[in-house]
C-alpha positions as CSV (number, residue, x, y, z in Angstrom):
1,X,87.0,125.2,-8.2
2,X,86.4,122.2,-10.2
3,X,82.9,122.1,-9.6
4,X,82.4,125.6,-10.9
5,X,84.4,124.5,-14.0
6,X,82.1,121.7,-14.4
7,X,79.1,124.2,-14.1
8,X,80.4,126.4,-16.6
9,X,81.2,123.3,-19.1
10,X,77.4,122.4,-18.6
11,X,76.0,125.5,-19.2
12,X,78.0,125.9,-21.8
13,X,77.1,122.6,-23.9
14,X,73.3,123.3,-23.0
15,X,73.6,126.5,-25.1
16,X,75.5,125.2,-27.4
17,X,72.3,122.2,-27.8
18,X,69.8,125.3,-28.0
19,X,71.4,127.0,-30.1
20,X,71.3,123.2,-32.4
21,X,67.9,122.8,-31.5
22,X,66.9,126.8,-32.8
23,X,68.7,126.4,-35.9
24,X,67.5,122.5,-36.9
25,X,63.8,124.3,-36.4
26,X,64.7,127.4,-38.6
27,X,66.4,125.5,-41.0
28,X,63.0,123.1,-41.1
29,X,61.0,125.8,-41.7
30,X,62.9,127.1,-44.4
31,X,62.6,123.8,-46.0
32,X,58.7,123.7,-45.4
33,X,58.6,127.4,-46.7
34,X,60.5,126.4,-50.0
35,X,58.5,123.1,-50.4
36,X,55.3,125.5,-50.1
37,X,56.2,127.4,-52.8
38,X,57.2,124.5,-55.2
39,X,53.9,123.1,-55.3
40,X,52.2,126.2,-55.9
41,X,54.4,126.5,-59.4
42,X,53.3,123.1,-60.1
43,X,49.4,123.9,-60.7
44,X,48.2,125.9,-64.3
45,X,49.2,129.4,-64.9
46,X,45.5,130.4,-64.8
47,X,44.9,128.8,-61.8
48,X,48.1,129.8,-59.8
49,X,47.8,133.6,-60.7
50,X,44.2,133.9,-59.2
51,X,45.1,131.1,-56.1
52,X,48.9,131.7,-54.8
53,X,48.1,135.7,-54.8
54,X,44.6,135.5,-52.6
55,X,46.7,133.0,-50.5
56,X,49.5,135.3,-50.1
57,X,47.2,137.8,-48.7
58,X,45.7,135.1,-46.6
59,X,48.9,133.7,-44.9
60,X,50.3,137.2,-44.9
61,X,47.6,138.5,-42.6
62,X,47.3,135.4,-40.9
63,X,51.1,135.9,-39.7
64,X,50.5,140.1,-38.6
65,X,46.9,138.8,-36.6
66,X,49.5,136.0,-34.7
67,X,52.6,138.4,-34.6
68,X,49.6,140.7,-32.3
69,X,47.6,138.5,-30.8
70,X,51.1,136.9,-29.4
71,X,52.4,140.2,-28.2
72,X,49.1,141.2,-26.1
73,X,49.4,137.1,-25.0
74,X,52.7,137.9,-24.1
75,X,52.4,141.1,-22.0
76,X,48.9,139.4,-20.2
77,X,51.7,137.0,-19.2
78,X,54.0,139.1,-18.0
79,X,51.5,141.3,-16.0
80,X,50.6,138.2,-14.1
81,X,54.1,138.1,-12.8
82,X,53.8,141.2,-11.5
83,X,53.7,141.5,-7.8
84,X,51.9,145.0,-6.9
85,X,52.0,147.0,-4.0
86,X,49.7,146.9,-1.0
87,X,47.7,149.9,-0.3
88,X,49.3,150.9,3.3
89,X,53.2,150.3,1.2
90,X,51.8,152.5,-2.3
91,X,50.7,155.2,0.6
92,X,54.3,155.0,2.2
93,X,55.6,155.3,-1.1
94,X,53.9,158.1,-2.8
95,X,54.5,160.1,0.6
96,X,58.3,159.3,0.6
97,X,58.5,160.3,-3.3
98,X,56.2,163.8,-2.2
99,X,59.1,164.6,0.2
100,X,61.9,163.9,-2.0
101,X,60.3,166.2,-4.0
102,X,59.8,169.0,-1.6
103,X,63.4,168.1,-0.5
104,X,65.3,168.6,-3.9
105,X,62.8,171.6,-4.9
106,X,63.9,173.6,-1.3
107,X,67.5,173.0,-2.5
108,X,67.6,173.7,-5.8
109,X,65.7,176.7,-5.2
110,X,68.5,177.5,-2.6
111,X,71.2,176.9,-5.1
112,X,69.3,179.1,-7.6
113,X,68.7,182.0,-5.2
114,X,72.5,181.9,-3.8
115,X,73.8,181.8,-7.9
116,X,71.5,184.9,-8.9
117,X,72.5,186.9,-5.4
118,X,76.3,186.1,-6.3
119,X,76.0,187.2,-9.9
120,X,74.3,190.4,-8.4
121,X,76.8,191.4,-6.5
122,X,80.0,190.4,-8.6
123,X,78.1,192.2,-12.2
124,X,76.6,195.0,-10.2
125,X,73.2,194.3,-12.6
126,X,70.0,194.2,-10.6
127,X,67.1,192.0,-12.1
């Protein structure tokens, strides 16, 4: 028991240290974000208004072509973790699936036929 305890204590403090570590970088880049933007007040009018807008543009596209070139890095990584199938276990797959199917299509058809029949006879209708 006092092992687990222990477990849970340590687990517990190293999320506790991420969760230090995630907001010290946030709150960095905050700082580097607001610095930034200082010194771009600090050149002329005339130059800022025709510099700070183009690099705006820049950094703002920059940040969408790294938001999807990370994404399709992302998934390339994922699919590499991927452990497919065989061919002789797909085949043993799509064969059980095909039964299933034929299976639960024979009942429900059964079901169907038996509800209609009993609706039949108790309404005195016939379709």
């Amino acid at each position: 028991m006092a092992k687990r305890d222990r477990n849970k204590r340590a687990a517990r403090k190293a999320r506790q240290q991420e969760r230090a570590r995630v907001a010290a970088a946030q709150e960095a880049s905050a700082a580097n974000e607001k610095q930034e933007s200082r010194s771009l007040f600090k050149k002329s009018d005339k130059d800022a208004s025709k510099t700070s807008k183009a690099k705006v543009v820049k950094k703002e596209d920059r940040k969408g072509l790294q938001v999807v070139t990370g994404y399709f890095s992302d998934v390339n990584a994922e699919m590499r973790k991927v452990t497919w199938p065989s061919k002789l276990e797909l085949r043993n797959y799509s064969v059980a699936v095909i039964a299933m199917l034929i299976v639960f299509g024979a009942a429900i058809w059964l079901i169907d036929t038996g509800f209609v029949a009993a609706l039949v006879q108790f309404t005195g209708l016939r379709g």
